[in-house]
C-alpha positions in Angstrom: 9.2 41.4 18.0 6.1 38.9 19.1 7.9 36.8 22.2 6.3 33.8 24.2 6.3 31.9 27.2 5.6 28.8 24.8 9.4 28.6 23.2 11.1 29.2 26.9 13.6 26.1 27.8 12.7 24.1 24.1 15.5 23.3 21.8 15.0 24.3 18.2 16.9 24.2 15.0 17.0 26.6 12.4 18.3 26.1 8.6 18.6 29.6 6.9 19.7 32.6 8.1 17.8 35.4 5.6 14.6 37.6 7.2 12.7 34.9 8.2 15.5 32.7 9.4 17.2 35.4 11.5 13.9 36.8 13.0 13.3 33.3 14.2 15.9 33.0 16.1 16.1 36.4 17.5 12.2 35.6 18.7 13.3 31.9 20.0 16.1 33.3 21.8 14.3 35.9 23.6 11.9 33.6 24.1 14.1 31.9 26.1 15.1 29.1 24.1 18.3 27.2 23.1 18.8 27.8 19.3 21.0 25.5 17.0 21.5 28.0 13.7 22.8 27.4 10.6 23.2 28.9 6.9 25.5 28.0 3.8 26.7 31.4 3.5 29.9 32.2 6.0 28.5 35.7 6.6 25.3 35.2 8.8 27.3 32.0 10.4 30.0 34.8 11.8 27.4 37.2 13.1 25.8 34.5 15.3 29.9 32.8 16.0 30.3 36.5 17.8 27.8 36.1 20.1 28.8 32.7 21.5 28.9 34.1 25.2 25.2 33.6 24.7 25.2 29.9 26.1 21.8 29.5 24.3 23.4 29.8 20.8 24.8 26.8 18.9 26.0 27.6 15.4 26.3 24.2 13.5 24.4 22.4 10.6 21.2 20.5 11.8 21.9 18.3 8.6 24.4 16.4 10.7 24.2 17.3 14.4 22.4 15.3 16.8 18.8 16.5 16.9 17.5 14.3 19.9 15.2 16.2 22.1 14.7 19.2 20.1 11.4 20.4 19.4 11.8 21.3 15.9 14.0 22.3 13.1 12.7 25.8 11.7 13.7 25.9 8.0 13.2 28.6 5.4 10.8 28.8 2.7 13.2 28.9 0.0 14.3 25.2 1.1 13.2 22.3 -1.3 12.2 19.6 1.3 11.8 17.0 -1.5 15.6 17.7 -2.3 17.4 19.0 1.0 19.1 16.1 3.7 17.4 18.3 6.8 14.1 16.3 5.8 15.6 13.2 6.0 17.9 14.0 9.1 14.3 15.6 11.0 12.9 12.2 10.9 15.4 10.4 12.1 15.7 11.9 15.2 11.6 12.8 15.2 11.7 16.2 14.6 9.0 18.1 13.1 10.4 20.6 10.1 8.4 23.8 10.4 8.7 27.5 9.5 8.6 30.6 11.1 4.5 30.6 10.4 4.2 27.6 12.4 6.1 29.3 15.2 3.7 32.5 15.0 0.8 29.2 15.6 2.3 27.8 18.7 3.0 31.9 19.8 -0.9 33.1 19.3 -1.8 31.8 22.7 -0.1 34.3 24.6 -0.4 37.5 22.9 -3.4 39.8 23.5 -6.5 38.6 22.1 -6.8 39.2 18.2 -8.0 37.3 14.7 -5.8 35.7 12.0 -6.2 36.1 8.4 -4.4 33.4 6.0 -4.7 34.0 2.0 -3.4 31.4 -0.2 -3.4 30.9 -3.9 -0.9 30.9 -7.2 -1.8 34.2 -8.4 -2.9 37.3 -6.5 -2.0 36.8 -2.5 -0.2 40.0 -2.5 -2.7 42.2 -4.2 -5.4 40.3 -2.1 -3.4 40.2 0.9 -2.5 44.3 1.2 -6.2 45.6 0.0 -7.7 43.2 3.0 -5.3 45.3 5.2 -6.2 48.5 3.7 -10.0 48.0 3.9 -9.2 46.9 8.0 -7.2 49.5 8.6 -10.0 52.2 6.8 -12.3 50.8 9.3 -10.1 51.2 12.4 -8.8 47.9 12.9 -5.3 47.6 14.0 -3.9 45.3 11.5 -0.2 43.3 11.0 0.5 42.0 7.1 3.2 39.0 7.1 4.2 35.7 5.8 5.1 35.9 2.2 4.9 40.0 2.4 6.3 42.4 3.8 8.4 41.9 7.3 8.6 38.7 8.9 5.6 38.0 11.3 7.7 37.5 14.2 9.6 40.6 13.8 6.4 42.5 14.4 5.2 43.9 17.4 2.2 42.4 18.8 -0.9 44.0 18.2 -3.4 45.0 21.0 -6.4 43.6 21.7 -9.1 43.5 19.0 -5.8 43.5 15.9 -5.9 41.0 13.0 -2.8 39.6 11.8 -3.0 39.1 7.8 -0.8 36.4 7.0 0.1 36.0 2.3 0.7 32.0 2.4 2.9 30.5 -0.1 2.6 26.7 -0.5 6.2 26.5 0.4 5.1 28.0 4.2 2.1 26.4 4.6 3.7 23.3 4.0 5.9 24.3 6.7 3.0 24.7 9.3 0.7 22.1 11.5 -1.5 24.1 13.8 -2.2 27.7 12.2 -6.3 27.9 12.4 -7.0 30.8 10.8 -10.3 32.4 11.9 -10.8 33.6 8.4 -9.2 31.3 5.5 -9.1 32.0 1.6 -8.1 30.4 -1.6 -7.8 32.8 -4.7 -6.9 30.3 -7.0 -4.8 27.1 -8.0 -2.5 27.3 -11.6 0.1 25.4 -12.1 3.6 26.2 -10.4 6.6 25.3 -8.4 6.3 21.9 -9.8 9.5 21.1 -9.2 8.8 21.4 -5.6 5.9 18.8 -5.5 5.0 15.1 -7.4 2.7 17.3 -9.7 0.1 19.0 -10.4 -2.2 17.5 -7.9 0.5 17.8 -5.1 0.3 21.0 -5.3 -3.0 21.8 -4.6 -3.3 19.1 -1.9 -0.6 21.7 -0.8 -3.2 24.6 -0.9 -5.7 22.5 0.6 -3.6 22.2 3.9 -4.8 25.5 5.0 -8.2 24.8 5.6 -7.4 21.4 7.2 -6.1 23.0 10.0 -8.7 25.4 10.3 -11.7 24.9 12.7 -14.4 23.5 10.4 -16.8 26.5 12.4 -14.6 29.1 10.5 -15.5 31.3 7.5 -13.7 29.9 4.2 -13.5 32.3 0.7 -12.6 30.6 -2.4 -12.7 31.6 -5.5 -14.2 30.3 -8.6 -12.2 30.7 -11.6 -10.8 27.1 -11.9 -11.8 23.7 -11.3 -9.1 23.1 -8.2 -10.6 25.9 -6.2 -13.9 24.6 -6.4 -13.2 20.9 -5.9 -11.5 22.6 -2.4 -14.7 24.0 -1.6 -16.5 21.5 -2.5 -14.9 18.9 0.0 -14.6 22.2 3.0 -18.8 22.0 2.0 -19.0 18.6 3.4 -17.5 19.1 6.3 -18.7 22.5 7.9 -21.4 23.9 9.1 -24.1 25.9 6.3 -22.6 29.2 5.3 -19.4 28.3 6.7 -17.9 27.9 2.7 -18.2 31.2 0.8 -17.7 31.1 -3.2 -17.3 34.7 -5.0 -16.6 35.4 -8.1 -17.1 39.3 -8.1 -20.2 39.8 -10.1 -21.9 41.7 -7.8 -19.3 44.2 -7.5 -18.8 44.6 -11.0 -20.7 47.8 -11.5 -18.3 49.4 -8.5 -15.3 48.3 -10.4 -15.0 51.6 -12.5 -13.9 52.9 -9.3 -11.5 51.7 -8.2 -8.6 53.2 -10.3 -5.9 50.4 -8.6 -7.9 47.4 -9.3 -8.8 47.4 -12.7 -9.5 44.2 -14.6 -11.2 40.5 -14.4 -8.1 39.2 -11.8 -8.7 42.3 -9.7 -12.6 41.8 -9.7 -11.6 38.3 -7.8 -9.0 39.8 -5.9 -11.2 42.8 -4.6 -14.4 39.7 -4.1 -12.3 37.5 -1.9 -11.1 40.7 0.0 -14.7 42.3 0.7 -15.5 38.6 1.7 -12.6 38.1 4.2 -13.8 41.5 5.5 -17.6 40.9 5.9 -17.0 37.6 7.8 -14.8 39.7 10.1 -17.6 42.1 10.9 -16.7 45.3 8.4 -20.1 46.4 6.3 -20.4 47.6 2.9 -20.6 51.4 4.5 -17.3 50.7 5.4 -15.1 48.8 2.9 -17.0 50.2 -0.3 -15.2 53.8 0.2 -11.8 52.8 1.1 -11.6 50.3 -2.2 -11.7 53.8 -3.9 -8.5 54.5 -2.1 -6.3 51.5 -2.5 -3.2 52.7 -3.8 -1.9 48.6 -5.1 1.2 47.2 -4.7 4.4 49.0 -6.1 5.4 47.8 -9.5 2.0 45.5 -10.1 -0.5 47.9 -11.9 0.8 50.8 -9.5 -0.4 54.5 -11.1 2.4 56.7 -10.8 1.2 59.7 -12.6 -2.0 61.2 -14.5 -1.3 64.3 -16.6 -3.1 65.8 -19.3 -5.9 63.2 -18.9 -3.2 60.3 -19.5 -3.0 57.8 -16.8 0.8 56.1 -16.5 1.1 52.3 -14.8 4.4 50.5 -13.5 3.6 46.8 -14.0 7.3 46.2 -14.2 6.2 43.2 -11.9 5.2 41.3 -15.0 8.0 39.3 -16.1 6.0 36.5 -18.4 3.7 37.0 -20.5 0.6 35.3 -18.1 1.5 38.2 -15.7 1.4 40.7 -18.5 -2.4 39.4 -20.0 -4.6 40.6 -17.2 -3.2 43.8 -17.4 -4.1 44.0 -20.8 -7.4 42.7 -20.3 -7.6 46.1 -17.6 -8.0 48.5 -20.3 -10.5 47.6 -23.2 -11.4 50.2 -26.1 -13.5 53.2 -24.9 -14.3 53.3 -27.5 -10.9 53.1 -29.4 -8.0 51.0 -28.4 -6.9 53.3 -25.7 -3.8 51.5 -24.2 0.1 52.3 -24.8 2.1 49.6 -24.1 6.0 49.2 -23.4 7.4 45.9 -23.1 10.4 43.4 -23.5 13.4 42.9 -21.9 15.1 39.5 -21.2 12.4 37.1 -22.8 11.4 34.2 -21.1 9.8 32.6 -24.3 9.4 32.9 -27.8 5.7 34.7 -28.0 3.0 36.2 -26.6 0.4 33.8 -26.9 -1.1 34.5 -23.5 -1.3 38.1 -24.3 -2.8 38.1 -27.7 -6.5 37.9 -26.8 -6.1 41.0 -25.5 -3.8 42.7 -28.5 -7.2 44.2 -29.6 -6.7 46.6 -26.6 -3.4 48.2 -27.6 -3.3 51.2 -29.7 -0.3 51.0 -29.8 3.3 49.3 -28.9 6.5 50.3 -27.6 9.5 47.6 -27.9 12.0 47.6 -25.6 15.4 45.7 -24.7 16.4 42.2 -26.4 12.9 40.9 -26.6 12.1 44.2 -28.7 12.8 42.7 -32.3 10.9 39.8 -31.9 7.8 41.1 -30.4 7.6 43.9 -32.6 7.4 41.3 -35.3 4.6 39.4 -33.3 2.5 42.6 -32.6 3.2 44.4 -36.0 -0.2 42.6 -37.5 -2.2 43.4 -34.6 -1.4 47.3 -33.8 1.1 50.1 -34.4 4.7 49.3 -33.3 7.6 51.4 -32.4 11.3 50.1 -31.7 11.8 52.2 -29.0 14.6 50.2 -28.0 15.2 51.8 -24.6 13.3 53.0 -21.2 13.0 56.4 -21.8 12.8 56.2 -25.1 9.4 54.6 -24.9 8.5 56.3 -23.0 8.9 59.8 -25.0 7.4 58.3 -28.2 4.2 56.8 -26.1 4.0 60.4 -24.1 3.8 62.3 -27.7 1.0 60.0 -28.7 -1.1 59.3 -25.9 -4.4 61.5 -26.2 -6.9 62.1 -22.9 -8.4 59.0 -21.4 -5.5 56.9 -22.6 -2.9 54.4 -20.6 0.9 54.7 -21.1 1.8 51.2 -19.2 5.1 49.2 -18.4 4.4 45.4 -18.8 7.3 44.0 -19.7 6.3 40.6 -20.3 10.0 39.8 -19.5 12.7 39.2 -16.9 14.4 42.9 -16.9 17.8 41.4 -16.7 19.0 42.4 -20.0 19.0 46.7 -19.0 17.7 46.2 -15.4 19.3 45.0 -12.1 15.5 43.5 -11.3 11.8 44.4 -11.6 12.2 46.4 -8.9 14.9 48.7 -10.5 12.9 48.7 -13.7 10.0 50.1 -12.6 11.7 52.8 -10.2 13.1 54.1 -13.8 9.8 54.1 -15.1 8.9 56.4 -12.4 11.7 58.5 -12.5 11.7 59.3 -16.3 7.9 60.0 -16.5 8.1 62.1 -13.2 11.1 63.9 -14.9 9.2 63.6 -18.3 6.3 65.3 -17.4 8.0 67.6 -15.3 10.0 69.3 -18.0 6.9 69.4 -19.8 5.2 71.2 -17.2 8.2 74.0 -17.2 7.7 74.1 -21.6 3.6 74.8 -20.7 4.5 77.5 -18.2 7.6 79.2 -21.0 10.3 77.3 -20.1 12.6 77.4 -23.7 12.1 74.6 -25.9 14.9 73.4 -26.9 16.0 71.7 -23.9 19.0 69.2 -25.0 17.7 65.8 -26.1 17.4 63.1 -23.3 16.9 65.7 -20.2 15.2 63.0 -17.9 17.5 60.1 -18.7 20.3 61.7 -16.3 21.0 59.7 -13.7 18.9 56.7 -14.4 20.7 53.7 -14.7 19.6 51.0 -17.5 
């Protein structure tokens, strides 16, 4: 884990006891710091009750202790500081609320000389966030992802000299944080979300916004340019940096590389793949370098992730997608070449009553597969547009789209739905995805090579929980 001289003999609080929470206070304590810890749930509470011998451990709720002299109350993410006490009880006693982000800030000064990344933005940090990493890491650069990704930041061991720490930034963290100056800073974009976290729309981006305020006007800054928030951001960072300082790409100019890149397909992923090559120029990386290795990025599991090609058919686990506006720009990935080339499962637990965010892209789909509760009524939506099957389950789908599919078509789950109705989450949905086409096309395989035919119906489904 990253430890530092700067936390030794402070007093800190810390509300939440989950990944960040708990790798806070493991760093602050071995940091040499007395730690007041708390968390709702009775489990984490005991773990830290146990180790009471440690005199630097205090396990009580900073909502209604006495928070004189400490030096700040370390609160998770996932808290609403326009609803929770601990905002109101931090400025009573003058104590800055702050997250574990803010902590890796005040750490930087003592570990071995390196660069920080920050990417921010509604749609797209993680995507962004893992291929800046990839293209780094292609060019030899010992590189850390954290923040809203991955492990904790803290829990990390420090990189050596020369390493760049690439820190995904929620608006919930960066609200959380007063003196991270990223050497390289980027905004992907600004939609509306989390409202109930913030006094609108507006709010909200102001939230953005904070990243680049703390950053050193000298630094590079990416933005994006698909929306008018974004660019009235830039606009204002314009004013106050030097020329050049304020980069705005849009992705044109890689647009003719696009085809490939097999893991970034589509108009989001031209902006996500034009903020990353930015971010990656201003560090120092030249085209010879990041133009081969964006062949190579494999995505993020369960967000456009390939998990098979067979037969000239390519198969993609978005099982990420659980609304509709997650579910368009993968659509939008796979226009007609020159026939409607794209087979597409989806529902589940719907989070709506259409797919009007999808339906500029229905022209893409040769045909449907409807799954789960969601199934009758999207069928009905999409039966106009393109063939429809009721599949009803996974595997099922998955079977009637295999039988159909010719070469150079897509078989893709995007579910447009929460998964809750067959599914434990996303995360389980798209692992059965996996496994049934892997098990799929495996049995296939064995039929090419003169395995017998009339293998019982469902082989594949066995052992894959719905």
């Amino acid at each position: 884990m990253i430890v530092s001289p700067a936390f030794a003999g402070k007093r800190y609080a810390v509300l939440g006891l989950a990944r960040s929470g708990l790798t806070a206070v493991e760093t602050l304590l071995a940091s040499g710091a007395h730690v007041l810890a708390w968390d709702s749930r009775e489990e984490p509470r005991h773990a830290l009750c146990a180790r009471r011998h440690e005199e630097s451990i205090e396990v009580a709720d900073p909502v209604t202790a006495d928070l004189t002299g400490y030096d700040g109350v370390v609160v998770s993410p996932g808290v609403p500081l326009n609803k929770h006490p601990i905002a109101e009880a931090a400025r009573r006693h003058g104590v800055p609320v702050i997250g574990d982000i803010e902590l890796f800030a005040l750490a930087r000064g003592s570990l071995p000389a390196h660069r920080v990344v920050g990417i921010t933005g509604t749609n797209g940090k993680s995507t962004t966030t893992s291929l800046v990493c990839h293209l780094l890491e292609s060019a030899g650069v010992p590189t850390r992802v954290g923040g809203n990704i991955g492990v904790p930041v803290l829990g990390e061991d420090p990189l050596p000299e020369g390493g760049v720490y690439v820190l995904e930034l929620s608006s919930y963290q960066i609200d959380l944080t007063r003196s991270l100056d990223c050497d390289v800073a980027a905004l992907l974009n600004i939609t509306p979300d989390h409202l109930d976290r913030y006094d609108g729309f507006e709010a909200y981006a102001l939230s953005k916004a904070r990243l680049f305020a703390m950053q050193d006007a000298g630094r590079p800054a990416i933005f994006g340019t698909g929306d008018r928030e974004t660019s009235d951001i830039a606009e204002t960072e314009e004013l106050r940096r030097a020329p050049g300082a304020v980069r705005r790409v849009g992705g044109q100019d890689l647009a003719p590389l696009q085809k490939d890149w097999p893991s970034l397909q589509g108009p989001h992923n031209l902006q996500n793949a034009a903020v990353a090559v930015a971010i990656v120029e201003a560090l120092g990386i030249p085209a010879e370098q990041w133009q081969p290795a964006l062949r190579t990025f494999s995505g993020l599991p369960h967000r456009m992730e390939r998990v098979a090609e067979a037969g000239g058919v390519l198969y993609i686990n978005d099982s990420k997608a659980t609304n509709p506006a997650s579910t368009a720009p993968a659509l939008a990935a796979f226009p007609p070449d020159p026939e409607p080339r794209l087979h597409w499962i989806l529902g589940g637990l719907p989070k709506g009553d259409d797919l009007d965010e999808c339906a500029p892209f229905f022209g893409n789909v040769a045909a449907a597969y409807t799954i789960g509760d969601a199934g009758p009524r999207f069928a009905e939506i999409l039966a106009p547009y393109t063939e429809v099957h009721r599949s009803e389950m996974m595997a099922e789908a998955i079977r009637d789209a295999m039988t159909r599919a010719r070469p150079g078509d897509v078989i893709m789950l995007s579910p447009a739905c929460a998964s809750f109705d067959q599914f434990r989450d996303y995360e389980a949905r798209g692992l059965a995805f996996r496994q049934i086409v892997e098990a799929l096309l495996e049995l296939h395989g064995e039929q090419e090579q003169g395995a017998s035919a009339d293998t019982p119906e469902g082989e594949g489904e066995d052992g894959v929980k719905h």
